[in-house]
N, CA, C and O atoms as a MOPAC input file, in Angstrom:
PM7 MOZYME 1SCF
protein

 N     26.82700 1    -6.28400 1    63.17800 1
 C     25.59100 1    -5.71200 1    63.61000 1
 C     25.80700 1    -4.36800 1    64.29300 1
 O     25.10700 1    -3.40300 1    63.98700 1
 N     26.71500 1    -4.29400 1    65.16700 1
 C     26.94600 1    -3.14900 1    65.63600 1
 C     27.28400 1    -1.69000 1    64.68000 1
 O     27.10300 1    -0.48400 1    64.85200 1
 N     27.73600 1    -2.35000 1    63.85000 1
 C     28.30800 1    -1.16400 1    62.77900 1
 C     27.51500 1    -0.30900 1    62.51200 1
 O     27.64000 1     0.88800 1    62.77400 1
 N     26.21700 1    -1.05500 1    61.72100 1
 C     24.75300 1    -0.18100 1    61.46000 1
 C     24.44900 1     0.99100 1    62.14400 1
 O     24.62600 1     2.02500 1    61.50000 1
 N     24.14900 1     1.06800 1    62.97200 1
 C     23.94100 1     2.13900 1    63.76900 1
 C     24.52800 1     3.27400 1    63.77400 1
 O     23.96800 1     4.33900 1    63.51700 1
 N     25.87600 1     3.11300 1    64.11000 1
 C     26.79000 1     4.15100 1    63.71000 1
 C     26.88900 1     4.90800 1    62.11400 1
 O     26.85300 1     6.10600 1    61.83300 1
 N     27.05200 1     3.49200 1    61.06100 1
 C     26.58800 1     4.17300 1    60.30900 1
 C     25.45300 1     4.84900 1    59.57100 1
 O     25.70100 1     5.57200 1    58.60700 1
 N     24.47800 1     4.68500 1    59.90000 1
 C     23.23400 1     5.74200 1    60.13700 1
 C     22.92100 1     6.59300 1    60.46300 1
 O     22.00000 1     7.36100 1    60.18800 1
 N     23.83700 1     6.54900 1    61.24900 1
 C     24.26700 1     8.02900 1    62.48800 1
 C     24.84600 1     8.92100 1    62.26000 1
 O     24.99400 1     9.91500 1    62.97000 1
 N     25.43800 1     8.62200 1    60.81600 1
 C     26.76800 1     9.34900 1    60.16300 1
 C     25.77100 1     9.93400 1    58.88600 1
 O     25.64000 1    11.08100 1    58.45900 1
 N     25.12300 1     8.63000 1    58.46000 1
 C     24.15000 1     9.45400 1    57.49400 1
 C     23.15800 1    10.68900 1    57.64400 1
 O     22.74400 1    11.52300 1    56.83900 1
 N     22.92500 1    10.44700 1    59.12300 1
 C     21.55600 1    11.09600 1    59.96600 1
 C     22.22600 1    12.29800 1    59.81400 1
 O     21.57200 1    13.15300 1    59.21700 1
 N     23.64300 1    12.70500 1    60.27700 1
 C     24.23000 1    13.67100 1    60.75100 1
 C     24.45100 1    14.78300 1    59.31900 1
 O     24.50800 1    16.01100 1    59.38800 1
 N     24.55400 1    13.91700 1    58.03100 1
 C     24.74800 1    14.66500 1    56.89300 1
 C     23.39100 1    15.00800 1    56.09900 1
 O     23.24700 1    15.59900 1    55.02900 1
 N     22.34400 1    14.38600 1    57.06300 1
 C     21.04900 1    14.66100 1    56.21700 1
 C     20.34400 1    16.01800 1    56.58100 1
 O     20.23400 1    16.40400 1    57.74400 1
 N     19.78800 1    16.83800 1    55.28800 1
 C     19.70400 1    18.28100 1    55.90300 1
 C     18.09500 1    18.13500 1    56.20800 1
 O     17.18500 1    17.47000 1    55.71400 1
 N     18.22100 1    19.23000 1    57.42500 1
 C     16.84600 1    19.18300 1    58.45700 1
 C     15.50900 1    19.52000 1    57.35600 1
 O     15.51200 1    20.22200 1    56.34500 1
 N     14.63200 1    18.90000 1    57.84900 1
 C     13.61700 1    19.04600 1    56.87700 1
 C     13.22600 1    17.95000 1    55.80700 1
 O     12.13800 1    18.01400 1    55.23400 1
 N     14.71800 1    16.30200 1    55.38600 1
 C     14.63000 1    15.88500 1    55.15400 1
 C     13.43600 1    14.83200 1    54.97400 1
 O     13.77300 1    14.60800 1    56.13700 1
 N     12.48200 1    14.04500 1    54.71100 1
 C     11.59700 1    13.22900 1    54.87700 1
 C     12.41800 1    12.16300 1    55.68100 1
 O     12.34700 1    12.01000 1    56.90100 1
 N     13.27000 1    11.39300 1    54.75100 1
 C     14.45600 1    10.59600 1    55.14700 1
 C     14.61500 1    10.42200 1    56.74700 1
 O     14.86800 1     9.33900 1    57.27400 1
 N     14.42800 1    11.67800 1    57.47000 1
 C     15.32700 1    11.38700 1    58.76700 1
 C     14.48600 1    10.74400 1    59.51200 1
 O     14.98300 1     9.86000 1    60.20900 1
 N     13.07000 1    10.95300 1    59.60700 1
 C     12.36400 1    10.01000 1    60.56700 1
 C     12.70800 1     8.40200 1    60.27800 1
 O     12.66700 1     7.55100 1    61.16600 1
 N     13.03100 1     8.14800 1    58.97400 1
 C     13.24800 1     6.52500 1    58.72300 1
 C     14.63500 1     6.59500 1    59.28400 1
 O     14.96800 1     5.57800 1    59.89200 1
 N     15.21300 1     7.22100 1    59.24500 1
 C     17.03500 1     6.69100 1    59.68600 1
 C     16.91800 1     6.49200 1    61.24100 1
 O     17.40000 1     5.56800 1    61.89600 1
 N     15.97400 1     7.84300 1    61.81100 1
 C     15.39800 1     7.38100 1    63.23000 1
 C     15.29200 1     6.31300 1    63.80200 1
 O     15.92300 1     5.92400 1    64.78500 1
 N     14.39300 1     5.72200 1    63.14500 1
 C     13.42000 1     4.94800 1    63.15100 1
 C     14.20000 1     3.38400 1    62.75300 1
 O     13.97800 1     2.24700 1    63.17000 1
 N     14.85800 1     3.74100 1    62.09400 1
 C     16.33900 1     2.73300 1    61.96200 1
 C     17.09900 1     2.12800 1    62.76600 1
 O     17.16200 1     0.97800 1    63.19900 1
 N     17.85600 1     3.37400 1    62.95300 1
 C     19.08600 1     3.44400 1    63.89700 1
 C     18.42800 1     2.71000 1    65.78300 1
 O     19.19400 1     2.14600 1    66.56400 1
 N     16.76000 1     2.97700 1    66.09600 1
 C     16.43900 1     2.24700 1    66.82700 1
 C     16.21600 1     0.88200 1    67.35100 1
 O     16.27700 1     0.21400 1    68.38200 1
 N     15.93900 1     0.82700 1    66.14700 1
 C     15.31300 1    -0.48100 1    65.87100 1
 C     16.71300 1    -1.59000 1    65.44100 1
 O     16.46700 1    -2.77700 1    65.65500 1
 N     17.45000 1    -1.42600 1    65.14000 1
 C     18.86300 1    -1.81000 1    65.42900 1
 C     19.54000 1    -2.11900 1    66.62900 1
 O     20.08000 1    -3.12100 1    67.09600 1
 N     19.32000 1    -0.77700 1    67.04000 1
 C     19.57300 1    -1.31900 1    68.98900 1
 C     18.68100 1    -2.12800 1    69.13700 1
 O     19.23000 1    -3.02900 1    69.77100 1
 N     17.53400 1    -2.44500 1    68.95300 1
 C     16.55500 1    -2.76600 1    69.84300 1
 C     17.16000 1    -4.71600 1    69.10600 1
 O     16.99800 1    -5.84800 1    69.56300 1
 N     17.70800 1    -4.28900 1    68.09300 1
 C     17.97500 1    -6.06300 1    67.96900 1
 C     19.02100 1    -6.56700 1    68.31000 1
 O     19.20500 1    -7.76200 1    68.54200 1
 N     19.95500 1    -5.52400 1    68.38100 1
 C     21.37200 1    -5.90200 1    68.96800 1
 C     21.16100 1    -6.09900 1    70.29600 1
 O     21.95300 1    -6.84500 1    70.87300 1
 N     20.04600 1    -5.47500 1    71.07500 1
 C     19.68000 1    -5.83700 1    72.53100 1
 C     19.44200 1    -7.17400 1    72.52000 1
 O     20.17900 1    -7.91000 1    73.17700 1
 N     18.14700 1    -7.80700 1    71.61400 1
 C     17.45700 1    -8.87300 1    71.60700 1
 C     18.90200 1   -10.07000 1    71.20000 1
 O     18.74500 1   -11.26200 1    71.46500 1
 N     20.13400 1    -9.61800 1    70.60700 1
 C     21.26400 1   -10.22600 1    70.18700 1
 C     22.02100 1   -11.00600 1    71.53400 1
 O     22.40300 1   -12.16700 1    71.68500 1
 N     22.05000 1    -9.76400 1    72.46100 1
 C     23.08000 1   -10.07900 1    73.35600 1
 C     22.08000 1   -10.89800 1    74.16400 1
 O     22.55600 1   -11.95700 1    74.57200 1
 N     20.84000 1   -10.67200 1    74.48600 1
 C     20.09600 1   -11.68000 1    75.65800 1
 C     20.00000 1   -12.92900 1    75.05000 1
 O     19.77900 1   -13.95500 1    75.69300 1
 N     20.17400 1   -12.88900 1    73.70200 1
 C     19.53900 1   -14.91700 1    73.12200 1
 C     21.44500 1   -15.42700 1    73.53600 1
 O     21.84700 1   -16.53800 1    73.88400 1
 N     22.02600 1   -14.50900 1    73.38300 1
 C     23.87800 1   -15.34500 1    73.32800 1
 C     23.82400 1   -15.39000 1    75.19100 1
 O     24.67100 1   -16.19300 1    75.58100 1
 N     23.45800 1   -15.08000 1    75.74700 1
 C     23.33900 1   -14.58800 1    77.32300 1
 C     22.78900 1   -16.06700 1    77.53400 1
 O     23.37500 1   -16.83000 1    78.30200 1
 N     21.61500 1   -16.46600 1    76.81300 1
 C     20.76300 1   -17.39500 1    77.35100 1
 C     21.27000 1   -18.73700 1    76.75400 1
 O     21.16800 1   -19.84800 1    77.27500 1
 N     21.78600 1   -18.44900 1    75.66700 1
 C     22.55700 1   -19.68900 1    75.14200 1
 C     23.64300 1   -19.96300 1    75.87000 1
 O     24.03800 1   -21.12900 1    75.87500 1
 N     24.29600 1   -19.04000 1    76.57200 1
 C     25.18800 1   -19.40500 1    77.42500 1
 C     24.93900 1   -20.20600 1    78.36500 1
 O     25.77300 1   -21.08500 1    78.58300 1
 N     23.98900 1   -20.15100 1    79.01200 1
 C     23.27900 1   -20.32700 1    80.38500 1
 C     24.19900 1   -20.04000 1    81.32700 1
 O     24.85800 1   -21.04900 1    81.57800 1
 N     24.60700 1   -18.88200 1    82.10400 1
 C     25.66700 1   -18.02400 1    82.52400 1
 C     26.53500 1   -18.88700 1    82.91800 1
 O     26.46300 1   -19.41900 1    84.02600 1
 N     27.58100 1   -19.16300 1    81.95000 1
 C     28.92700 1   -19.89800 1    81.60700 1
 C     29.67100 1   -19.28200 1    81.12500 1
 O     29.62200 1   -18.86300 1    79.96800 1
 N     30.60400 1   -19.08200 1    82.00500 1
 C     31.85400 1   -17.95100 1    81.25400 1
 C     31.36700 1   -17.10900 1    81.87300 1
 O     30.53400 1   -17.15100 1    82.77800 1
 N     32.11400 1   -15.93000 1    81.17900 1
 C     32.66800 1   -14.41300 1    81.14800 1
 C     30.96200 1   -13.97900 1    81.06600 1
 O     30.89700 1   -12.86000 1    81.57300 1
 N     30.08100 1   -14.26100 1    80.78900 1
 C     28.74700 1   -14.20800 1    81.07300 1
 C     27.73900 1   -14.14900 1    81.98700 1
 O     26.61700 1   -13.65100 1    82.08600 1
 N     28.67000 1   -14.97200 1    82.77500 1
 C     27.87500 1   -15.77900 1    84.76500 1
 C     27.83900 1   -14.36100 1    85.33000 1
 O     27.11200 1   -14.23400 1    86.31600 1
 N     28.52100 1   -13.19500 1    84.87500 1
 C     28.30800 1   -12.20400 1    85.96500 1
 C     27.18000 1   -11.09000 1    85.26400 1
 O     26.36900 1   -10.47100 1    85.95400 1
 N     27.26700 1   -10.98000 1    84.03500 1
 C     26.06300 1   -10.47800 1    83.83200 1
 C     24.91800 1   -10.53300 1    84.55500 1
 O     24.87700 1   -11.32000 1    85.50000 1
 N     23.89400 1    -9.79400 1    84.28000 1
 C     22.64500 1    -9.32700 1    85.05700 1
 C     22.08400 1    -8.89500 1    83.65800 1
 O     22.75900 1    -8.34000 1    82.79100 1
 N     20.70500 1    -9.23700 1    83.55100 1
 C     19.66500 1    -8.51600 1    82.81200 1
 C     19.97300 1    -7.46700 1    82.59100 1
 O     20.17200 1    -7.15700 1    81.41600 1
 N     20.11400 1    -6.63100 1    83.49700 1
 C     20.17400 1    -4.83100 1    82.90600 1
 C     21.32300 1    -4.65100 1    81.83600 1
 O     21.23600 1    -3.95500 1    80.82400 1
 N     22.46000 1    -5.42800 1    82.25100 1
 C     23.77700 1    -5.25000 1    80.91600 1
 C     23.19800 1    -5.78800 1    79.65800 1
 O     23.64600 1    -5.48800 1    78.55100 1
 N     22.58400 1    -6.27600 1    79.77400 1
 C     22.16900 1    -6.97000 1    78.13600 1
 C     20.90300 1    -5.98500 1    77.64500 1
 O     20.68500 1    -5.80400 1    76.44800 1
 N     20.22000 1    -5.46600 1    78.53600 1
 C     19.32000 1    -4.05700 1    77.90600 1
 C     19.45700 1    -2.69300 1    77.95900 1
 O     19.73700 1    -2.15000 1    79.02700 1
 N     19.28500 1    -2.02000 1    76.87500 1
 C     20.07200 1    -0.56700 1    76.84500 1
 C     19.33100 1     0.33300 1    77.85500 1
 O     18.56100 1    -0.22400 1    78.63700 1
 N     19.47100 1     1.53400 1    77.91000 1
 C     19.07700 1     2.27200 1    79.34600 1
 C     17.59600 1     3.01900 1    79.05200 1
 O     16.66800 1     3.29100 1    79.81400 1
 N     17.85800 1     3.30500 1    77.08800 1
 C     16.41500 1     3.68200 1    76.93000 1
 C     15.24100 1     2.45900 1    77.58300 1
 O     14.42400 1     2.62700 1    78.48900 1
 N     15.47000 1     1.39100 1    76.87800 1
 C     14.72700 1     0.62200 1    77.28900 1
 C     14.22000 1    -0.00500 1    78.91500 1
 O     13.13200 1    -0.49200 1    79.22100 1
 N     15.31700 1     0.19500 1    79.69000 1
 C     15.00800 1     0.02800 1    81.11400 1
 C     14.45300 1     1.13600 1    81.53300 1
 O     14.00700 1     1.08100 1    82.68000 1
 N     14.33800 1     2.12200 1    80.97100 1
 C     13.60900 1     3.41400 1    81.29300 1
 C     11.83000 1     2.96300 1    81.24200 1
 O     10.96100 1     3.58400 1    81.85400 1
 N     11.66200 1     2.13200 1    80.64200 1
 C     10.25100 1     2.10700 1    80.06800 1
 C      9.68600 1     0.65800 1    80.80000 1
 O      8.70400 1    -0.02400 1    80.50700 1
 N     10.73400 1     0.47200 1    81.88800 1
 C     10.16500 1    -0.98300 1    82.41600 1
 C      9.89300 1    -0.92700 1    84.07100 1
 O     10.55900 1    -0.54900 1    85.03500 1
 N      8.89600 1    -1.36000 1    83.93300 1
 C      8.14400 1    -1.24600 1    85.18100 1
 C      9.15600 1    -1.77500 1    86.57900 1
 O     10.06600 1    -2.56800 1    86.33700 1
 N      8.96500 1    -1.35500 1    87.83400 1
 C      9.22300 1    -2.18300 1    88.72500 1
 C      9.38500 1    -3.33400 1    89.11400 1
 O     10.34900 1    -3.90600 1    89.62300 1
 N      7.56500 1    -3.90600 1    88.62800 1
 C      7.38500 1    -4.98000 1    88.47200 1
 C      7.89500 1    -6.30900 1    88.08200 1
 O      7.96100 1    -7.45700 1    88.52100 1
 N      8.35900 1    -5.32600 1    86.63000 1
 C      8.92500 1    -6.22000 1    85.30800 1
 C     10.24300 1    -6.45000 1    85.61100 1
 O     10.77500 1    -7.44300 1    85.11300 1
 N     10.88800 1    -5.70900 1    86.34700 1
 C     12.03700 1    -5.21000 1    86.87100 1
 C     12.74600 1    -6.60600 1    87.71500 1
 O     13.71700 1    -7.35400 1    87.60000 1
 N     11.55300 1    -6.39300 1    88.62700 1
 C     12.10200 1    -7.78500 1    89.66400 1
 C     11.64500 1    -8.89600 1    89.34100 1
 O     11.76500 1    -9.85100 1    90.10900 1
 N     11.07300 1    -9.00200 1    88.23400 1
 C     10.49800 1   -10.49300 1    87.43200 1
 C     12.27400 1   -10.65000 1    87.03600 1
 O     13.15600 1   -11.32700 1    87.56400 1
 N     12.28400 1   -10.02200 1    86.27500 1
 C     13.80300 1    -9.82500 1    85.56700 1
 C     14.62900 1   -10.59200 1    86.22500 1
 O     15.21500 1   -11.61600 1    85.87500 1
 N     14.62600 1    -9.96300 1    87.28900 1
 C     16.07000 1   -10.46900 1    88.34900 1
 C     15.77700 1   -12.05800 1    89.20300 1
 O     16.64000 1   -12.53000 1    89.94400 1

């Protein structure tokens, strides 16, 4: 899963500006993180913090774009 991204990233990088293409590789390459995020919190929770896991915290299992976009609120629900 991780791979994807990168390689998209590689495609993104050879695609010339103006392409139609690049908003979908965008649009890709996000949405990838956004499942590899949703990846690591279901293995987090299947764990039920056991192991090498117990020290995690919410924020390690979500990327920084995404904690950017989360409320205070939501924040200390989290924790």
């Amino acid at each position: 899963m991780q791979k994807y991204p990168v390689l998209l990233q590689a495609i993104l990088k050879e695609t010339e500006d103006g392409n139609p293409d690049m908003t979908y590789l965008e649009e890709a390459i996000e949405a990838l993180k956004n499942v590899q995020d949703a990846a690591q919190l279901r293995t987090f929770q299947a764990a039920m913090g056991k192991g090498i896991t117990a020290r995690w915290e919410w924020r390690n299992l979500v990327s920084l774009g995404l904690r950017r976009n989360i409320t205070d609120d939501e924040s200390r629900r989290q924790s």
